[in-house]
TIKE-175674 format. One line per 4 residues: their letters; for each residue x, y negated, z of C-alpha. Coordinates in steps of 0.5 Angstrom, whole numbers, plus 500, padded with zeros to 3 digits. Example, Ala and Ser with C-alpha at 12.3 -4.5 7.8 and 13.67 -1.06 7.14 Angstrom:
# TIKE-175674
as> 525,509,516 ~ 527,502,514
This chain:
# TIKE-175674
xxxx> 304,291,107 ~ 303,294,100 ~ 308,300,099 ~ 310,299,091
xxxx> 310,306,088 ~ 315,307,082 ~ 311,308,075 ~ 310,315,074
xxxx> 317,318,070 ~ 315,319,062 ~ 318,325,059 ~ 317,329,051
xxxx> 311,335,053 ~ 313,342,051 ~ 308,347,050 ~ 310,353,054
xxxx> 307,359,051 ~ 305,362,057 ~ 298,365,061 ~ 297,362,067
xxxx> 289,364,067 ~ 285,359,070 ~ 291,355,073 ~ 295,349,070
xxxx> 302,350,071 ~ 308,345,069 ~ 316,346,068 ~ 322,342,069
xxxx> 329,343,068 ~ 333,343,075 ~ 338,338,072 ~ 332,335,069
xxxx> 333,326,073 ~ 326,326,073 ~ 326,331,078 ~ 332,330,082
xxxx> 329,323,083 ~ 322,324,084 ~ 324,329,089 ~ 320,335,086
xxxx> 320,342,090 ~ 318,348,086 ~ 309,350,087 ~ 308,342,089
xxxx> 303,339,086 ~ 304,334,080 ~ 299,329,076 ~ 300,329,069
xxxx> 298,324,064 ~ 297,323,057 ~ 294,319,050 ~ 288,318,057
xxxx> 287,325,059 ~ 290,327,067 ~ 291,334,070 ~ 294,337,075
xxxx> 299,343,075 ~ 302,346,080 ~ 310,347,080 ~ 315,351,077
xxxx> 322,349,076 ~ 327,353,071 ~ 334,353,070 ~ 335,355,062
xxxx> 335,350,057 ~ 331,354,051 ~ 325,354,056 ~ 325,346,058
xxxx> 330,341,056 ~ 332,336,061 ~ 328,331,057 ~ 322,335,057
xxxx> 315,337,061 ~ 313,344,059 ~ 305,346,061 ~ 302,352,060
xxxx> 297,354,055 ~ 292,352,060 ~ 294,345,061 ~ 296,344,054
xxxx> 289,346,052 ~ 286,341,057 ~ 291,336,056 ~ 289,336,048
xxxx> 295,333,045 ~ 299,335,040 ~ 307,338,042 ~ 312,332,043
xxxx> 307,327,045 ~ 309,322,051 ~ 307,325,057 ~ 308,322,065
xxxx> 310,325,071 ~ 309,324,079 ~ 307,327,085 ~ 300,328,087
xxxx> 296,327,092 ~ 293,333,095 ~ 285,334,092 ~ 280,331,097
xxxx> 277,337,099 ~ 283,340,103 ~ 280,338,109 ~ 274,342,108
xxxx> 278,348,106 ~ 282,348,112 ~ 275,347,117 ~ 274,354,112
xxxx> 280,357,115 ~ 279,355,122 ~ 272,359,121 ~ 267,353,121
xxxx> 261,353,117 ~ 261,348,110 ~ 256,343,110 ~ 253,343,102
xxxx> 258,336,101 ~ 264,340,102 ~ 262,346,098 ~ 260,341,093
xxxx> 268,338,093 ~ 271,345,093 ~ 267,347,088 ~ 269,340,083
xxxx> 276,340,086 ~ 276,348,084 ~ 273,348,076 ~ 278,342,075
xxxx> 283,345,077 ~ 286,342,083 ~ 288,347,086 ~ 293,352,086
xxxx> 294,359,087 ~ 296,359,093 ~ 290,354,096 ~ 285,359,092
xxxx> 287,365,095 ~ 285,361,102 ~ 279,359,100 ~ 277,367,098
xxxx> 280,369,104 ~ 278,365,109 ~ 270,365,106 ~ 270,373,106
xxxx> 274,373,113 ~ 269,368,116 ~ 263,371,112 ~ 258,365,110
xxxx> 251,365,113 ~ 246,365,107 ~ 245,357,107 ~ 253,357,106
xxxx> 252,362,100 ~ 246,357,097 ~ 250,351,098 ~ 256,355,094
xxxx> 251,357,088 ~ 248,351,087 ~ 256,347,087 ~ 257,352,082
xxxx> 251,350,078 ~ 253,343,078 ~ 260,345,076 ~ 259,347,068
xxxx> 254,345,064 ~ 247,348,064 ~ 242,350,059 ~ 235,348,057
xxxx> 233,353,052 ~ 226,349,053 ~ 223,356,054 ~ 217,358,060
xxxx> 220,365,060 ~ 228,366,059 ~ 230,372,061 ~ 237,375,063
xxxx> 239,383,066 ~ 245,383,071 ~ 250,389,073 ~ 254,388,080
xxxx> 259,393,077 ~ 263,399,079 ~ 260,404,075 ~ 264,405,068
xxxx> 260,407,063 ~ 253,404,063 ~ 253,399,057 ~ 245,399,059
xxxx> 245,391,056 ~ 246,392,049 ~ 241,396,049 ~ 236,392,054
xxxx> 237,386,050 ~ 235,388,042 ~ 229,392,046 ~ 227,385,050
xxxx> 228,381,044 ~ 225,386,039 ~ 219,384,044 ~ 220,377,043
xxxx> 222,375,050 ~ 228,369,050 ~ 234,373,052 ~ 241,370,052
xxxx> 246,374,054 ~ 253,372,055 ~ 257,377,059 ~ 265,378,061
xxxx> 270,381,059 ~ 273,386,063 ~ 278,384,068 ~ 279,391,073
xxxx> 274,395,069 ~ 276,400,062 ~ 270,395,058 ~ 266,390,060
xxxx> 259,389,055 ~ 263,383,052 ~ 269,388,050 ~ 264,394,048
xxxx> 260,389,043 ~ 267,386,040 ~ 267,394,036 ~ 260,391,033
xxxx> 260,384,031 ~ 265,377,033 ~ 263,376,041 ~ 267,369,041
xxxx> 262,364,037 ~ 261,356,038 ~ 256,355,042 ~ 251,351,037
xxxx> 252,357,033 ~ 250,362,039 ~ 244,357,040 ~ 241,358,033
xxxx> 242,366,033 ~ 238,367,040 ~ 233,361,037 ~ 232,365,031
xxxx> 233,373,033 ~ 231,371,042 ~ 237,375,043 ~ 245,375,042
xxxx> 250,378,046 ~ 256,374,047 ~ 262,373,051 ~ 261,367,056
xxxx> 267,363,056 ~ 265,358,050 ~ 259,356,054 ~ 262,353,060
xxxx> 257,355,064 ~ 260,356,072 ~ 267,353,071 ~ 269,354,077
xxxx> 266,361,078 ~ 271,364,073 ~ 278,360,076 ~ 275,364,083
xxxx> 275,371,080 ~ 283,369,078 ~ 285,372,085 ~ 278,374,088
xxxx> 280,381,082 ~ 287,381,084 ~ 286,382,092 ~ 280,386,090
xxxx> 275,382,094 ~ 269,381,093 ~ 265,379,099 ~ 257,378,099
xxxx> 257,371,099 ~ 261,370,093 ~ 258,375,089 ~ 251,372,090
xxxx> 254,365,088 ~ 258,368,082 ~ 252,372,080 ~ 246,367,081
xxxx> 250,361,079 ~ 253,364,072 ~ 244,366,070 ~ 243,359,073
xxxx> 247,355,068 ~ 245,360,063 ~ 239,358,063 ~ 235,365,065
xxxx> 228,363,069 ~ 228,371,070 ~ 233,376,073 ~ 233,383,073
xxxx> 238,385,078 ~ 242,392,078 ~ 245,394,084 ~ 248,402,083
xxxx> 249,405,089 ~ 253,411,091 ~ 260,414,094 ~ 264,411,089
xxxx> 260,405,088 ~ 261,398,089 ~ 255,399,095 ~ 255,407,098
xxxx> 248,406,102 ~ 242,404,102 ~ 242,399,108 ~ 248,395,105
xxxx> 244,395,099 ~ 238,391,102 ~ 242,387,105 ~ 245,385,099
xxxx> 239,385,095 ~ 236,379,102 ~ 242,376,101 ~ 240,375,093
xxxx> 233,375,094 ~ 234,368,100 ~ 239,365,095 ~ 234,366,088
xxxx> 228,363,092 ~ 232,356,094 ~ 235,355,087 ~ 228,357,084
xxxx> 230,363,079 ~ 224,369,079 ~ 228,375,081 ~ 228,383,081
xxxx> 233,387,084 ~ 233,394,082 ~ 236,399,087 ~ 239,405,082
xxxx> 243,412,082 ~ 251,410,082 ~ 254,416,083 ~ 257,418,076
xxxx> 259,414,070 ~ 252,412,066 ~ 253,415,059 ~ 259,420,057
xxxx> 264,415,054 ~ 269,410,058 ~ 272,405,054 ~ 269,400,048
xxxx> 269,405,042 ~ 266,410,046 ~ 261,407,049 ~ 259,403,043
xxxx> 258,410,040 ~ 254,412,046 ~ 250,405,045 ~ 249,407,038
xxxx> 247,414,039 ~ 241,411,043 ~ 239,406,039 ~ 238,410,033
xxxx> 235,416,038 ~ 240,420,036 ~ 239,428,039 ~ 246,428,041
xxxx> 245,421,045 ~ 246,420,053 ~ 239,422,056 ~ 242,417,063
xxxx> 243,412,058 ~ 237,411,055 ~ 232,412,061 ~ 236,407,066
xxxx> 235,402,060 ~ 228,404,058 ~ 227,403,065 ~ 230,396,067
xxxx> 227,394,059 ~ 221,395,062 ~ 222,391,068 ~ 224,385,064
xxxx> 218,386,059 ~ 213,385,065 ~ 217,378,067 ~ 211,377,061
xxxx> 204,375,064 ~ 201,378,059 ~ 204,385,061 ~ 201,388,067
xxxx> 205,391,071 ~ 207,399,071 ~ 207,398,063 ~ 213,396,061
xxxx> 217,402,061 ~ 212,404,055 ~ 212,398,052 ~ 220,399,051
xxxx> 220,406,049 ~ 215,405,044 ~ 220,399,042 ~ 225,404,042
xxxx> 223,410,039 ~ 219,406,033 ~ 226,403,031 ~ 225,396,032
xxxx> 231,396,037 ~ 235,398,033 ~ 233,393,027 ~ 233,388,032
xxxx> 240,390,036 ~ 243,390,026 ~ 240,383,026 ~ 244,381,032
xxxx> 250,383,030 ~ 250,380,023 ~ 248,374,026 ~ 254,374,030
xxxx> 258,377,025 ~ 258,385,022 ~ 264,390,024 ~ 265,396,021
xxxx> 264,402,026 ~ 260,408,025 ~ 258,411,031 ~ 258,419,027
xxxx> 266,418,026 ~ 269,412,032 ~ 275,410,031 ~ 278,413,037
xxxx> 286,413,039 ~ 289,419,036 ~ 292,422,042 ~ 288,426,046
xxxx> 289,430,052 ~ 283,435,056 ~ 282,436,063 ~ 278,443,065
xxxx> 275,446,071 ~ 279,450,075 ~ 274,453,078 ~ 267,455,077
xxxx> 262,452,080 ~ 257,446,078 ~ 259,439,077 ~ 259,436,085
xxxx> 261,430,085 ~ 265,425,080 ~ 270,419,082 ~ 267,413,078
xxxx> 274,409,080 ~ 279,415,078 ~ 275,416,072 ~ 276,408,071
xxxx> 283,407,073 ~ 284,414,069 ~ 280,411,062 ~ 284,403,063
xxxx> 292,407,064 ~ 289,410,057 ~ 290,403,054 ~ 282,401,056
xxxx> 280,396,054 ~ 286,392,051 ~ 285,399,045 ~ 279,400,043
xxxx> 280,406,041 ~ 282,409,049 ~ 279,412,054 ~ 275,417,057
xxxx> 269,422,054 ~ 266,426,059 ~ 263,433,057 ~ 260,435,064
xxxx> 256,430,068 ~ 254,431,076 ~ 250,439,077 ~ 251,442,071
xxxx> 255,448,071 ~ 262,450,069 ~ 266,456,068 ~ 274,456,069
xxxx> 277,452,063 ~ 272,448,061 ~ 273,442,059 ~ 270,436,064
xxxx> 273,430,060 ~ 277,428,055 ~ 282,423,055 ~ 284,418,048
xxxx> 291,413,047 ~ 294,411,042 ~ 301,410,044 ~ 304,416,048
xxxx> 307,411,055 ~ 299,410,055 ~ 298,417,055 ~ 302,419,059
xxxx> 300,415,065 ~ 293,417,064 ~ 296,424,064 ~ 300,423,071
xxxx> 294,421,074 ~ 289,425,072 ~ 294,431,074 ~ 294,427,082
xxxx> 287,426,082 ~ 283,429,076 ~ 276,425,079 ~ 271,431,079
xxxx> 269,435,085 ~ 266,443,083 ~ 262,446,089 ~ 255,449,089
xxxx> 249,446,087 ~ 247,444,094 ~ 253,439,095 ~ 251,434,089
xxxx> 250,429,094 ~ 243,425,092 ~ 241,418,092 ~ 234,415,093
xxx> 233,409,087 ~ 228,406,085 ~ 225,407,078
């Protein structure tokens, strides 16, 4: 016998100005009658409708009036953006089912391998948002507690591909650069690209704003030129200059990727598996057939050694040849931040600095680029391998990258900025040495925290310059580094921090730790 079911309740939307990050939340009134007849609890999941659109949002029940009236439904950010109707428009409410793939999360919870189908229902019921918070943070957990075997991590890769759209740049070789994170500093990509693109290799790079880091390429290339472009004019600018560096989020590419990282950076996980698929399938999407990959290693680093670094790199090596991407993992010195400034003026100054082969330029920074540069450059057929570092130093030093990187950023939309003079916070304070001795080791996560209390990335003008780098000598009273707010709150937790822990250890010259790299 069919059960009748109520029509859904219909009620007057209302934009609650609220983030949810990659979550779509609803709120109703406690004394709303839609909820009390309905039956709703707070966290539950609910089905909204309207003018044809359908999400799903998690929960929240309010109590006061100014918030949500008894006669309204408020949505979030998120789900008013997907919704896309205007405020007050008619909108109906219900209880949701459940999303298809929760019995595929729990076999994950349980331990159980996934086939490739319940990767693929996850992931859709992950980019369309389908999940909550909670059943998210299930997920990330149960696959980094029962690490996924490498099929499992090719299954989630490919998912992820599909989840978002995927570009055809209608190009043989397009190439892309990539970083696992954890050193500050490091800005190596914008110099990479106009170097690559000067060349006259294809190479769109959209790149991610920092999330747990004092700048990520977005955010540091934000103090040149506009980052958040409409696709279709990305497009034109990499067809017309090979290259552009832009924040990814207008892209959709790898949807479900970004709604992953909502709690994957909270908890602070950040398994191999999800990592693979994180990285391969955002380059994938954007349409790279080559990937040159960085993996730092060193006591602070993302990887401390050399054998987890090539488990990783197999990992990536396994994954890359299934989904038919040309990849080159470069293993590369991670004990210190690369470059001297931590935050985006700084490291846009240190980006600059290079470009225009400035004496006073950060010499690590340029050879790390020049060397991963020339890796990308002999992705070329017509390169021979061993060429590709003098190929990119040539670049570099005749002035080409530094015209290309100018073309780059009028395309996207010139800022003001003048790396002699950098608009940095008008606070400062300094940390000096204690003790004589040589630069023996340098704590790239205090150094981050210390550059991200100063305000980084949200001031642009925060952050860290560092005055002395692994094995060079100090004297008592020197100063190490040298800390930027502009508001005194900011300067002053940068200060307590570095006051427990100043990042820096001083000893002799026999205890700078070494590591073996590749280039």
């Amino acid at each position: 016998m069919e059960t009748h079911k109520d029509p859904p309740a219909s009620l007057t939307l209302k934009r609650v100005a609220i983030d949810t990050y990659h979550e779509n939340v609803a709120y109703l009134h406690r004394d709303c009658a839609v909820y009390r007849a309905e039956g709703f609890q707070a966290l539950s999941k609910v089905e909204i409708r309207a003018n044809g659109q359908r999400i799903l949002a998690s929960l929240n029940v309010v109590d006061d009036a100014s918030i949500v009236g008894c006669s309204e439904l408020g949505v979030s950010e998120d789900a008013f953006a997907r919704l896309g109707v205007a405020d007050g428009h008619p909108a109906l409410v219900s209880q949701a089912e459940p999303p298809e793939s929760i019995p595929a999360l729990f076999r994950k919870i349980n331990g159980e391998r996934l086939t490739r189908e319940d990767f693929q229902a996850i992931v859709r019921d992950i980019a369309e948002l389908r999940y909550s918070k909670i059943e998210l943070t299930a997920f990330v957990v149960a696959s980094n507690r029962s690490e996924l075997d490498r099929e499992e991590v090719y299954f989630l890769s490919e998912a992820m591909v599909a989840s978002g759209r995927r570009l055809d740049w209608r190009e043989p070789l397009v190439v892309d650069k990539h970083c696992i994170g954890g050193i500050p500093g490091n800005r190596t990509s914008m110099l990479v690209v106009p170097i690559v693109a000067a060349y006259g290799l294809v190479f769109p790079k959209t790149s991610s704003r920092a999330i747990t880091s004092p700048a990520g390429t977005a955010d540091t290339m934000e103090v040149l030129a506009n980052v958040e472009l409409p696709f279709d004019q990305l497009t034109e600018i990499v067809r017309e200059h090979k290259g552009c560096l832009a924040w990814g989020g207008t892209a959709h590419l790898s949807p479900a990727d970004d709604v992953l990282i909502s709690v994957e950076r909270p908890l602070s996980i950040d398994s191999p598996g999800q990592m693979v698929a994180s990285i391969l399938s955002k380059k994938i999407a954007a349409g790279a057939t080559h990937l040159v990959l960085d993996i730092p290693i060193g006591p602070t680093a993302k990887v401390r050694s050399m054998p987890e670094a090539q488990r990783l790199r197999r990992l990536f090596e396994y994954v890359a040849q299934r989904m038919h991407l040309s990849l080159d993992v470069v293993i590369t010195d991670g004990r210190q931040p690369v470059g001297r400034g931590v935050g985006p003026v700084l490291e846009a100054r240190d980006v600059m600095q290079v470009l225009e082969n400035d004496p006073q330029a950060p010499d690590d920074l340029r050879q790390k680029s020049l060397r991963l540069a020339g890796r990308i450059i002999e992705c070329s057929p017509d390169v021979r391998g061993g060429d590709g570092f003098r190929i990119a130093r040539d670049i570099l030093d005749s002035g080409r990258a530094l015209a290309q990187m100018r073309a780059i950023i009028a395309a996207q939309g010139a800022r003001a900025f003048d790396h002699q003079h950098p608009a940095l916070g008008a606070l400062t304070f300094d940390v000096r040495a204690a003790e004589p001795g040589v630069v023996t080791g340098i704590d790239n996560l205090q150094i981050a925290q210390i550059a991200r209390l100063a305000g980084a990335p949200k001031v642009k003008g925060s952050g860290v310059d560092l005055m002395r780098k692994l094995g060079e000598p100090v004297a008592v009273g020197d100063v190490l580094y040298r800390v930027y707010a502009s508001y005194p709150a900011d300067l002053e937790f940068a200060r307590q921090a570095s006051a427990r822990t100043h990042g820096f250890s001083i000893g002799s010259v026999e205890q700078v730790p070494h590591v073996f790299v590749e280039f």
